[in-house]
C-alpha positions, 0 to 999 in steps of 0.5 A: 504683052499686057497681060504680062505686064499686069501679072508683074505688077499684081505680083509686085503688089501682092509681095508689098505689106505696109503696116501704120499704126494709130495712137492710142486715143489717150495719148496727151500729146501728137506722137506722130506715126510709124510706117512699115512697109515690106517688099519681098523678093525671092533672095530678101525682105526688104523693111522699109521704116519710116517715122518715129520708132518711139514707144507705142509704137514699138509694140507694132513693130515687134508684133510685126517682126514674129508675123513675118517670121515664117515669111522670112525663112532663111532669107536676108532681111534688110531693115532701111531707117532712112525714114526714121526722125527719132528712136528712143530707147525702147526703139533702140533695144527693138532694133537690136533685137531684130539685129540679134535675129539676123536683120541689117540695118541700114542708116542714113543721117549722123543720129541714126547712123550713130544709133545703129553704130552703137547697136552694133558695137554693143553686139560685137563686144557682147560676143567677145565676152560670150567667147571669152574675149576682152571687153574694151 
């Protein structure tokens, strides 16, 4: 049973990327950190978003999102902000184009959950005027 028990969790292990990113040495002031950290499972890939999604940041989690890209295949990728303390606009139009690709994000607070509501929005009525739609 413990030889079991270890495969599972050495699977587990190996199916879990975390990526932090440093700032750049010449930065003025603190700019905090970002932290990604992905679970995979056979039916989805699971992001776990923590930090500031503020520029620089923002490069990591873009180069972050082609490199897994092959990994994803056609599966479900869940984006959780719940970690996330502040985007900026560099951060919002990130998660919009991850949410363009397919991703859902999922949000908890009234800013975040009001950053995510107006990725959304714009989306949907992006595709209204696509298909010929009113724009409201």
């Amino acid at each position: 049973m413990k030889g079991t028990i270890g495969q599972e969790l050495e699977i587990e292990a190996a199916s879990r990327w975390v990526v932090e990113g440093t700032p750049p040495v010449d930065e003025a002031r603190v700019m905090g950190m970002l932290r990604i950290t992905i679970a995979e499972t056979s039916t989805e890939q699971k992001w776990t978003v923590e930090g500031r999604l503020v520029h620089p940041w923002i490069s990591e989690l873009k180069s972050t999102w082609i490199r897994t890209k092959t990994a994803r295949r056609e599966r479900k990728c869940v984006v959780d902000l719940t970690g996330v303390t502040i985007i900026d606009r560099s951060g919002e139009k990130a998660l919009a184009n991850l949410s363009r690709e397919g991703a859902e994000l999922i949000a908890t607070g009234c800013y975040i959950r009001h950053v995510v509501h107006n990725i959304e929005r714009n989306q949907m009525e992006s595709s209204a005027v696509r298909r010929g739609g009113r724009h409201e």
